[in-house]
Chimera marker file (.cmm) of the C-alpha trace (Angstrom):
<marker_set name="trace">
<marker id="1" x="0.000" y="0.000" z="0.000" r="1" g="1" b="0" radius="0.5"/>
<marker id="2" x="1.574" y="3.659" z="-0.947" r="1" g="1" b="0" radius="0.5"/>
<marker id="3" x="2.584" y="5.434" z="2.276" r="1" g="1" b="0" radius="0.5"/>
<marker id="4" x="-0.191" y="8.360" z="1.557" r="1" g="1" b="0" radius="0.5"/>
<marker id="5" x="-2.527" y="6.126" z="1.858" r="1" g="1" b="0" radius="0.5"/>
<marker id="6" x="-1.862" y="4.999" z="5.147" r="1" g="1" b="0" radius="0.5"/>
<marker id="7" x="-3.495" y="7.732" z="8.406" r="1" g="1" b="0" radius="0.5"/>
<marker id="8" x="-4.066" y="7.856" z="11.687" r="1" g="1" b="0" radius="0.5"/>
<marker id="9" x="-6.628" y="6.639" z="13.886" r="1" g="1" b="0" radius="0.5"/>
<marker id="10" x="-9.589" y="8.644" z="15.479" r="1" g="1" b="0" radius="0.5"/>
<marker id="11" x="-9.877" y="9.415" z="19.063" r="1" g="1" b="0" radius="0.5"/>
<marker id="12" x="-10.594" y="6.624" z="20.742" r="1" g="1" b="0" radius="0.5"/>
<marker id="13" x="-10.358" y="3.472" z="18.131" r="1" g="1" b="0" radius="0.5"/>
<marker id="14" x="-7.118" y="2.718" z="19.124" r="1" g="1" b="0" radius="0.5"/>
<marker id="15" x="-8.772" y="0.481" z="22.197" r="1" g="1" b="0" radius="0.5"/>
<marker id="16" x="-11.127" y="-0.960" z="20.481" r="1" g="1" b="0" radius="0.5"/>
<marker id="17" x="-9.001" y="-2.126" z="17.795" r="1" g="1" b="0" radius="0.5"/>
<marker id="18" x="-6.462" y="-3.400" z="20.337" r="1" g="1" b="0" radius="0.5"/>
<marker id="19" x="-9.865" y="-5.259" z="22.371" r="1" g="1" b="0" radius="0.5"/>
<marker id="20" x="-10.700" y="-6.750" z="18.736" r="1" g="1" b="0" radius="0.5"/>
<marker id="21" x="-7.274" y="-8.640" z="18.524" r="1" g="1" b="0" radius="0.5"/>
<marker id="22" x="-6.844" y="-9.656" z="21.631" r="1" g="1" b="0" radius="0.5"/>
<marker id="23" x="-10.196" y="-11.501" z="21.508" r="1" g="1" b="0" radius="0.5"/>
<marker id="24" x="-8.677" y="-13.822" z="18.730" r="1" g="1" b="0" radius="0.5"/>
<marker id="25" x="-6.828" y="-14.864" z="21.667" r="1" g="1" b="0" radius="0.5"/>
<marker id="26" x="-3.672" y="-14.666" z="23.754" r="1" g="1" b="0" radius="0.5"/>
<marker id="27" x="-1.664" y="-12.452" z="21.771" r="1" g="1" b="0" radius="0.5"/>
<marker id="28" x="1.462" y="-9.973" z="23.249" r="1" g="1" b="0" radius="0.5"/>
<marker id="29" x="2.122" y="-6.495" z="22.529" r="1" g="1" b="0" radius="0.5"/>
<marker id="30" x="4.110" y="-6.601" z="19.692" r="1" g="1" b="0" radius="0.5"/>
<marker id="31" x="2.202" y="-9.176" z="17.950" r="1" g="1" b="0" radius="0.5"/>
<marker id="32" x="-0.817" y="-6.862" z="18.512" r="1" g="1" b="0" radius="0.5"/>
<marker id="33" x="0.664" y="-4.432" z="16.535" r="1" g="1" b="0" radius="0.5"/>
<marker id="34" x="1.443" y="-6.594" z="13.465" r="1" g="1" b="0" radius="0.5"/>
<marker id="35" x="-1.791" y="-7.898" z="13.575" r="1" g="1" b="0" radius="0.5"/>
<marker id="36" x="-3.571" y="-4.756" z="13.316" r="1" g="1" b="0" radius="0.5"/>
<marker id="37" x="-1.307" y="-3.566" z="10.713" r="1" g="1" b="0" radius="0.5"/>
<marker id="38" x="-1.992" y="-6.755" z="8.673" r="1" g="1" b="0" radius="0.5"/>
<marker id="39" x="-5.881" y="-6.961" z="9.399" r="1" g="1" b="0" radius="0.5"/>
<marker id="40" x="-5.978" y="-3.064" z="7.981" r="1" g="1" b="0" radius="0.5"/>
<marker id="41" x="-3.836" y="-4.485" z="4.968" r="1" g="1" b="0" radius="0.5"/>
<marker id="42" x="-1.252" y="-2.423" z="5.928" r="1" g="1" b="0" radius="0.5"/>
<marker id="43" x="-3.142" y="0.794" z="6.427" r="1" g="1" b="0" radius="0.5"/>
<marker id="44" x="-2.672" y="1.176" z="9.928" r="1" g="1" b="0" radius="0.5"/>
<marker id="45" x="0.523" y="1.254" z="11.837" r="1" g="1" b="0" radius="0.5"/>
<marker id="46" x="0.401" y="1.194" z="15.498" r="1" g="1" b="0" radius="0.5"/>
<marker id="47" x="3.411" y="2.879" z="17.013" r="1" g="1" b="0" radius="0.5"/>
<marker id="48" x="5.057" y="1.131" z="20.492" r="1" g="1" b="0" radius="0.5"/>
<marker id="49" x="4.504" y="4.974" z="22.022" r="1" g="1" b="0" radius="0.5"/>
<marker id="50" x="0.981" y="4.538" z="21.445" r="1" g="1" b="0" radius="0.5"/>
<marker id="51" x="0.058" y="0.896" z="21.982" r="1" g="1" b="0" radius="0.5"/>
<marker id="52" x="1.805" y="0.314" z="25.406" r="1" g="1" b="0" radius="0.5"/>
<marker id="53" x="0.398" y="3.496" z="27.252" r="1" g="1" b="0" radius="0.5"/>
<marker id="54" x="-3.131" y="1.647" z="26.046" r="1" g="1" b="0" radius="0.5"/>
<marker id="55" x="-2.799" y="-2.047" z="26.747" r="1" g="1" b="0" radius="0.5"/>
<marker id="56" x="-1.450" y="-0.367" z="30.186" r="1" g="1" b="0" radius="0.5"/>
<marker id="57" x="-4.861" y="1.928" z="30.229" r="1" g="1" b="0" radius="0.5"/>
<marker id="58" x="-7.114" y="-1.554" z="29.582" r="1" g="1" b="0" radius="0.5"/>
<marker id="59" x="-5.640" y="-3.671" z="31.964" r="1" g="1" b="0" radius="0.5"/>
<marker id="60" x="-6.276" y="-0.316" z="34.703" r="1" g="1" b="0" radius="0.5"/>
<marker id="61" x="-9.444" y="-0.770" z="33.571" r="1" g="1" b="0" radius="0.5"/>
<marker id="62" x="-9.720" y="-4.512" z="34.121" r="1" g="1" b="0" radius="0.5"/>
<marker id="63" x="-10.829" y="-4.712" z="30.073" r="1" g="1" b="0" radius="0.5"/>
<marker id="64" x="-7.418" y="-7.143" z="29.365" r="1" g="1" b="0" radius="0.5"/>
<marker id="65" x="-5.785" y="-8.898" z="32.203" r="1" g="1" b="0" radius="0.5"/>
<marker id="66" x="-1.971" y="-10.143" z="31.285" r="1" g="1" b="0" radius="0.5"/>
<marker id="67" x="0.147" y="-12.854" z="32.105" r="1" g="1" b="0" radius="0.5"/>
<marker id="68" x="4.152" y="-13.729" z="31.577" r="1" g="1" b="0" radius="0.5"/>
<marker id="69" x="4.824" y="-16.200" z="28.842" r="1" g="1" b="0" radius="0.5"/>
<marker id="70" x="7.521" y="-17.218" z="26.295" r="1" g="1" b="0" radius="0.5"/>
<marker id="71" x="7.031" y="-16.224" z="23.203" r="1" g="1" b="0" radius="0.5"/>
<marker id="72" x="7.853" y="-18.201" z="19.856" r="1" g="1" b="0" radius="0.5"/>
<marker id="73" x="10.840" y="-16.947" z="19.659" r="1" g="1" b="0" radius="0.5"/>
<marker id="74" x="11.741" y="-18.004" z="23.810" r="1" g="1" b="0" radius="0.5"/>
<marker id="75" x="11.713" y="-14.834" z="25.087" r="1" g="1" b="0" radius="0.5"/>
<marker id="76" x="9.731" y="-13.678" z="27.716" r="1" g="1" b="0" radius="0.5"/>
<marker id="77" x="6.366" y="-11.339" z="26.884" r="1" g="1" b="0" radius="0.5"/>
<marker id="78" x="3.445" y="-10.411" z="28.540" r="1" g="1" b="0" radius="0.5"/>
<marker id="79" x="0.215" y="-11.902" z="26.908" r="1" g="1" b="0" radius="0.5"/>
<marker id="80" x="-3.175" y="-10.127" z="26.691" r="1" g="1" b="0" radius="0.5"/>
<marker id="81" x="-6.784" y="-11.407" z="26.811" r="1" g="1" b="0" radius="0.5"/>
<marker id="82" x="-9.818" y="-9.958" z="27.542" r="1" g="1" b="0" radius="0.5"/>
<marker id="83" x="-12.017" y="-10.263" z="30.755" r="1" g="1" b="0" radius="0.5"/>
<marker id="84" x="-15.352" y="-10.944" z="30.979" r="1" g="1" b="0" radius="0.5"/>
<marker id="85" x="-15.762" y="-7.120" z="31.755" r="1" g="1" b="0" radius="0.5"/>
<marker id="86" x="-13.557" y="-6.775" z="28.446" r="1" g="1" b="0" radius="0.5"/>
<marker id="87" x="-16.474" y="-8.729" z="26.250" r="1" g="1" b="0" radius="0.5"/>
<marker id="88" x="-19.125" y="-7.148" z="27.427" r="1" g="1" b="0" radius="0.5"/>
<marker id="89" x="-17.551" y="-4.076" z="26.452" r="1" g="1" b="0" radius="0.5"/>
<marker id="90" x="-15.953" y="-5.174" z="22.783" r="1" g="1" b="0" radius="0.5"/>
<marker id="91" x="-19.990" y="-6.081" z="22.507" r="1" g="1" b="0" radius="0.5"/>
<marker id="92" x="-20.575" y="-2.930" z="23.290" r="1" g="1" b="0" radius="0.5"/>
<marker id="93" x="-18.648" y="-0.590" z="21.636" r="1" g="1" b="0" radius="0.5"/>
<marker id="94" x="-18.679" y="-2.864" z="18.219" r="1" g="1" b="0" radius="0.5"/>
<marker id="95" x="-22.384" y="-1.761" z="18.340" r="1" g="1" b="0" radius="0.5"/>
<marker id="96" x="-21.650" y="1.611" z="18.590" r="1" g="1" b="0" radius="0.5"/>
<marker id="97" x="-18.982" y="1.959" z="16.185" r="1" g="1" b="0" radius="0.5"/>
<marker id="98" x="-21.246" y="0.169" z="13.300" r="1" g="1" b="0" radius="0.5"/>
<marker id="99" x="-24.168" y="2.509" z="14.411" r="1" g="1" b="0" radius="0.5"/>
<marker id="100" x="-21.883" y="5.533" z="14.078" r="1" g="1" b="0" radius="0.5"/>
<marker id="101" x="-20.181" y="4.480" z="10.896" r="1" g="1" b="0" radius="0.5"/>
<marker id="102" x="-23.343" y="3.827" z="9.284" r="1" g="1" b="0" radius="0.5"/>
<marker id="103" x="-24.821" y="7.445" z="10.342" r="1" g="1" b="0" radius="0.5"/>
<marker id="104" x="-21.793" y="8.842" z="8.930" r="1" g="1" b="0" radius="0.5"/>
<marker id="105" x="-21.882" y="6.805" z="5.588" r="1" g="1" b="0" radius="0.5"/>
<marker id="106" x="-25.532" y="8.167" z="5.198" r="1" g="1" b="0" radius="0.5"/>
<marker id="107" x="-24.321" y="11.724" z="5.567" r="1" g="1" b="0" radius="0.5"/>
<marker id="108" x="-21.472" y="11.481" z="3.323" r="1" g="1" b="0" radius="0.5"/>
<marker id="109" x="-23.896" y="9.833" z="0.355" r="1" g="1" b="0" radius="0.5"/>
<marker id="110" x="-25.171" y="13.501" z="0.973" r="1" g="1" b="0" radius="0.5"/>
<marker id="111" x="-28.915" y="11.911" z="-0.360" r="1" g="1" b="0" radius="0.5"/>
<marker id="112" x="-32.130" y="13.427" z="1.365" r="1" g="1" b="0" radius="0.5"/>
<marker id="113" x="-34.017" y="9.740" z="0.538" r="1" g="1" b="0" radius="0.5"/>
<marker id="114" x="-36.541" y="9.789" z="3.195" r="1" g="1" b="0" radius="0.5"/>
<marker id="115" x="-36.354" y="13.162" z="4.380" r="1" g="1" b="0" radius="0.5"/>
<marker id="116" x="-39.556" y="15.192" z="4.911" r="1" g="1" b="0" radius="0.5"/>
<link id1="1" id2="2" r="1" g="1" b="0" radius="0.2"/>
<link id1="2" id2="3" r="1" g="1" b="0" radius="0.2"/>
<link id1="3" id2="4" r="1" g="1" b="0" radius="0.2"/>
<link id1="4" id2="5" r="1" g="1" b="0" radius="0.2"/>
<link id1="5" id2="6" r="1" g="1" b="0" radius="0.2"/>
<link id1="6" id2="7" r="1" g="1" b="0" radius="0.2"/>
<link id1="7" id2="8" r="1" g="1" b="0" radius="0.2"/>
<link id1="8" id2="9" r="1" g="1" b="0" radius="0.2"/>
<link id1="9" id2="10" r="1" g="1" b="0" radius="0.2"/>
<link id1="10" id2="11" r="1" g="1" b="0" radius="0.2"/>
<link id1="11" id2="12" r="1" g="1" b="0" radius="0.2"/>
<link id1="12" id2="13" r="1" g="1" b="0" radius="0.2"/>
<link id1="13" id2="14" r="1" g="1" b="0" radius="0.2"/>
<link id1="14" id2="15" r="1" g="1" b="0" radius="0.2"/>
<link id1="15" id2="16" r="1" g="1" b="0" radius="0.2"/>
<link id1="16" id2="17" r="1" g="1" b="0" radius="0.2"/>
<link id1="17" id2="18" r="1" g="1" b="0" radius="0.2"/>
<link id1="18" id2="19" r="1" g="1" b="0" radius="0.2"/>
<link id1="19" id2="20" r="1" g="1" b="0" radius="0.2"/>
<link id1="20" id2="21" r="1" g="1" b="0" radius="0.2"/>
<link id1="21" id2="22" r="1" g="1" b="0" radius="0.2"/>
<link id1="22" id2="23" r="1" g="1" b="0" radius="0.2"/>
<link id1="23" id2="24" r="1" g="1" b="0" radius="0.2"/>
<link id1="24" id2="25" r="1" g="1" b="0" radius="0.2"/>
<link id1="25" id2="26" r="1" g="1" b="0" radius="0.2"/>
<link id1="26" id2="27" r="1" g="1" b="0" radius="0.2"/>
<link id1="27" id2="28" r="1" g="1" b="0" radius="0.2"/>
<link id1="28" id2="29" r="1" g="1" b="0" radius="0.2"/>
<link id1="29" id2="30" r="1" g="1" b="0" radius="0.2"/>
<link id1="30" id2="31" r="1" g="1" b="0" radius="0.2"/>
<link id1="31" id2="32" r="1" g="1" b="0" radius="0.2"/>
<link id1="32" id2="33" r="1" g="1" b="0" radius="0.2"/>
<link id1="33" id2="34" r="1" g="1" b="0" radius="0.2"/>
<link id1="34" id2="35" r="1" g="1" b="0" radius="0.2"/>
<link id1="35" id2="36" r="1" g="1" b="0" radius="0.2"/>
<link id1="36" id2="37" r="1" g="1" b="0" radius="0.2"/>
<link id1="37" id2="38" r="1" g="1" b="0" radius="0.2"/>
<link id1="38" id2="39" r="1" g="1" b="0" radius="0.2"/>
<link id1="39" id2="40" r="1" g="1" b="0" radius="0.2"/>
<link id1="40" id2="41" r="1" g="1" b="0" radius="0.2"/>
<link id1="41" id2="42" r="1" g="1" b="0" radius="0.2"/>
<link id1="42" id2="43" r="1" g="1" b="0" radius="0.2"/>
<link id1="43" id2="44" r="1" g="1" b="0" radius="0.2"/>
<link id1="44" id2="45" r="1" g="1" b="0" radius="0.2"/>
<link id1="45" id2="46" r="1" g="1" b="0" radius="0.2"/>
<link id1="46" id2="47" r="1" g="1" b="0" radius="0.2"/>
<link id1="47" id2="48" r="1" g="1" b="0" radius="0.2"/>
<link id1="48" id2="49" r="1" g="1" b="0" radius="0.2"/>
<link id1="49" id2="50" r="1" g="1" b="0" radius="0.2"/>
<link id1="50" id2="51" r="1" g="1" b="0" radius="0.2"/>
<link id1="51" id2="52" r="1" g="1" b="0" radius="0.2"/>
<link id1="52" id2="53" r="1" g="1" b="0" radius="0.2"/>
<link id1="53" id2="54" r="1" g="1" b="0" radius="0.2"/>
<link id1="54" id2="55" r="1" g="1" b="0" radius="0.2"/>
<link id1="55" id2="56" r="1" g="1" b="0" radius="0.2"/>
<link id1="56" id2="57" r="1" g="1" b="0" radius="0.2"/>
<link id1="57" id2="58" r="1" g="1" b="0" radius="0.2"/>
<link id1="58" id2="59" r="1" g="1" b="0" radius="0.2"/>
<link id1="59" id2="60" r="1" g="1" b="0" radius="0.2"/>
<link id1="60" id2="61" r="1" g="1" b="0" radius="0.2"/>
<link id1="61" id2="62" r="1" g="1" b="0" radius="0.2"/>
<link id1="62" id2="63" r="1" g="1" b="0" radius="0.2"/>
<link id1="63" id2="64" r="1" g="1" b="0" radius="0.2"/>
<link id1="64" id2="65" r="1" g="1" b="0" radius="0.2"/>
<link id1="65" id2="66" r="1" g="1" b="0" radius="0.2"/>
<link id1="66" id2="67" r="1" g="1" b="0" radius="0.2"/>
<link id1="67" id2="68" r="1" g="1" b="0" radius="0.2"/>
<link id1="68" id2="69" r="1" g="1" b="0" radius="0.2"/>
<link id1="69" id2="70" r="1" g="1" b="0" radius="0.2"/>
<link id1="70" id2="71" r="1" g="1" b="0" radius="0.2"/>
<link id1="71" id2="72" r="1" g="1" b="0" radius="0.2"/>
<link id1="72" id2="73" r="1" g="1" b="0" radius="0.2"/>
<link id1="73" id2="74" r="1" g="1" b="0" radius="0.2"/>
<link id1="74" id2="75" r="1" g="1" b="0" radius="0.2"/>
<link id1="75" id2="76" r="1" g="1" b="0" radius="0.2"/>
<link id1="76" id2="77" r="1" g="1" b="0" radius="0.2"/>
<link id1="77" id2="78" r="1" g="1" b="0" radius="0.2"/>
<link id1="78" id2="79" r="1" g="1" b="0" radius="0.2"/>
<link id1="79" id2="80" r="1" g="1" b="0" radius="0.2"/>
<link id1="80" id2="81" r="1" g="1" b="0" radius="0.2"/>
<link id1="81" id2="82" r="1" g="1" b="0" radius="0.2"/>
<link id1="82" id2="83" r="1" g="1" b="0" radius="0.2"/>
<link id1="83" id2="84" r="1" g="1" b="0" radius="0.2"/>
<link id1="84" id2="85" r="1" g="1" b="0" radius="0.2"/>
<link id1="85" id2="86" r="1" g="1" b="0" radius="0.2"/>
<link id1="86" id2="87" r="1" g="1" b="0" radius="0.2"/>
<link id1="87" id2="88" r="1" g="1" b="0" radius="0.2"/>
<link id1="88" id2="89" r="1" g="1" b="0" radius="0.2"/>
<link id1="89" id2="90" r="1" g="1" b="0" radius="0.2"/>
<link id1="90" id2="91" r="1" g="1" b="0" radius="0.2"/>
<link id1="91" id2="92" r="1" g="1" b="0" radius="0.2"/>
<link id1="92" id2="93" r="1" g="1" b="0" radius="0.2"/>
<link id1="93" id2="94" r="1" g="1" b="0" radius="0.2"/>
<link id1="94" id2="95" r="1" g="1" b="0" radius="0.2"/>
<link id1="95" id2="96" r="1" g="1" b="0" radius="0.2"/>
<link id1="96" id2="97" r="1" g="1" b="0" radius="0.2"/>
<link id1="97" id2="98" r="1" g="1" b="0" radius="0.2"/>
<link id1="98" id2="99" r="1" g="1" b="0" radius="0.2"/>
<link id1="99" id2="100" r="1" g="1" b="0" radius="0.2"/>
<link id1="100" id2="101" r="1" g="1" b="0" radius="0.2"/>
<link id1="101" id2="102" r="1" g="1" b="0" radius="0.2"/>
<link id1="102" id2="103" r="1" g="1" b="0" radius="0.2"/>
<link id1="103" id2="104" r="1" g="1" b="0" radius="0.2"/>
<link id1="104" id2="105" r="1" g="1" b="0" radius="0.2"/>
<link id1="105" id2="106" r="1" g="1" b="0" radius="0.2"/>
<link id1="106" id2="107" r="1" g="1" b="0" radius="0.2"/>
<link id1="107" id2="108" r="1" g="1" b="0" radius="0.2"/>
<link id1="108" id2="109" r="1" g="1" b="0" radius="0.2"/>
<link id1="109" id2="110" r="1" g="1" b="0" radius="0.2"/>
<link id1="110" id2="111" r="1" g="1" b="0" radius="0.2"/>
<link id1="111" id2="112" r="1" g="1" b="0" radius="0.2"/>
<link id1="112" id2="113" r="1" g="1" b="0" radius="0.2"/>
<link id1="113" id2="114" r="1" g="1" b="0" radius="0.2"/>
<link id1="114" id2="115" r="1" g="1" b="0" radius="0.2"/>
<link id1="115" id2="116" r="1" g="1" b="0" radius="0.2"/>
</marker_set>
């Protein structure tokens, strides 16, 4: 993908993106970075600066608890799933995020279909 086609992420999405691939499964930090980055077909890049401070901010939260593992590679990485808090909320803000995108999506078409 060209580099000016790549941007950065709204307010907010970050989390929710991060929520999304952890619920795959046990996944570390790093890994949750490539993953995003592939899932947006390399469209999104999620720098360390960024992802840390939130995996941090959802475990505060009790959204993602973590544990100490080896990695493939041997080395030692803490590995992220969600909590049962953590669903609930996924559920939740998935819901929202589909109503919202589809809101904006009819505003953008620009149409007044159904409009009295």
């Amino acid at each position: 993908m060209k580099e000016d086609s790549k941007f950065d992420l709204p307010q907010g999405t970050l989390d929710l993106l991060i929520m999304r691939v952890v619920s795959l499964g046990p996944i570390h930090g790093y890994a949750i970075a490539q993953r995003i980055q592939q899932m947006s077909r390399e469209a999104l890049q999620v720098q360390q600066g960024s992802l840390y401070p939130a995996l941090h901010r959802l475990e505060y939260k009790k959204l993602l608890m973590a544990k100490w593992q080896a990695t493939e590679t041997g080395r030692e990485a803490k590995f992220y799933e969600l909590t049962s808090r953590g669903r609930a909320f996924l559920k939740d803000e998935t819901e929202k995020w589909k109503r919202l995108t589809d809101v904006v999506g009819l505003i953008l078409k620009g149409t007044l279909e159904g409009v009295s």
